[in-house]
N, C-alpha and C positions, 0 to 999 in steps of 0.2 A: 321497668326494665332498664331502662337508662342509669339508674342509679346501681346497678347490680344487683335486683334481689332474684330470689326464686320466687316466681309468675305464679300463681295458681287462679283458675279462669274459668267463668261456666262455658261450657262447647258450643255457644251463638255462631255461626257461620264468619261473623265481626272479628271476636275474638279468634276463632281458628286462622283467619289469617292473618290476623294483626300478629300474632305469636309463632306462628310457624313452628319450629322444632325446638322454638326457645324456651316451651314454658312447659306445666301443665294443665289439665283439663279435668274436669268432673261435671258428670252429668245433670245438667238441669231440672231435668225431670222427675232424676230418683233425689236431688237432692242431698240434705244432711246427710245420708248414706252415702250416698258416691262422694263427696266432701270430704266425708270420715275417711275413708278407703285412703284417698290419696295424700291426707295429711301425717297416718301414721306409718304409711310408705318410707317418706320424707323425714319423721322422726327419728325411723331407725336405720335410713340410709343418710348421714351426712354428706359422705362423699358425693352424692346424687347430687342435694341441695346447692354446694359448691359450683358443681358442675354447670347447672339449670343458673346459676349465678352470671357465671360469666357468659355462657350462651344467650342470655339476655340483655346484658348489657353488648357484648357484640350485636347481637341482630339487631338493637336500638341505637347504636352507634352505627351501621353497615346501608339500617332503611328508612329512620326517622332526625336524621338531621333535618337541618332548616333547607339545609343547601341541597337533599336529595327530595323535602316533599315541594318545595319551590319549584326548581327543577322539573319534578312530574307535572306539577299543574300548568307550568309553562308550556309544555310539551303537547299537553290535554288541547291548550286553548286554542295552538297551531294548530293542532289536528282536526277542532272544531272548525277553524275557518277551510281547512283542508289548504293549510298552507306548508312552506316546507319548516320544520325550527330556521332560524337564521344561524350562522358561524358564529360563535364567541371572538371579541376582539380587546382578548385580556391579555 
């Protein structure tokens, strides 16, 4: 995602939110068939793949920086102590 490409993901619950509205999905279960489905989607819409492009590489720019999953787990560990985060003194 980071690099720009178009996502394509089996539908793990992992994957559904790791991707949000930025990729696509095919079903696990059915398989090469749902695979196939969504690959020749993608073939004969470029403009799609474009699209699923850049909405990837924003959502991995927007929720997978260093400085936003840092951030969360810092956040996580206060929580765990049930403390408050501290003020930034940047």
């Amino acid at each position: 995602m980071a690099f720009g490409s178009c996502v394509i993901v089996h539908n793990t619950p992992e994957n559904m939110e790791t991707i949000g509205d930025a990729a696509f999905t095919y079903d696990g279960i059915l398989g090469a068939k749902s695979l196939r489905q969504v690959l020749q989607r993608l073939v004969s819409e470029p403009e799609l793949v474009e699209e699923y492009r850049q909405r990837a590489k924003q959502r991995a720019d927007t929720y997978y920086t260093w400085a936003a999953v840092t951030d969360a787990y810092e956040q996580l560990f206060y929580q765990l102590r049930d403390k408050p985060l501290p003020e930034r003194s940047l």
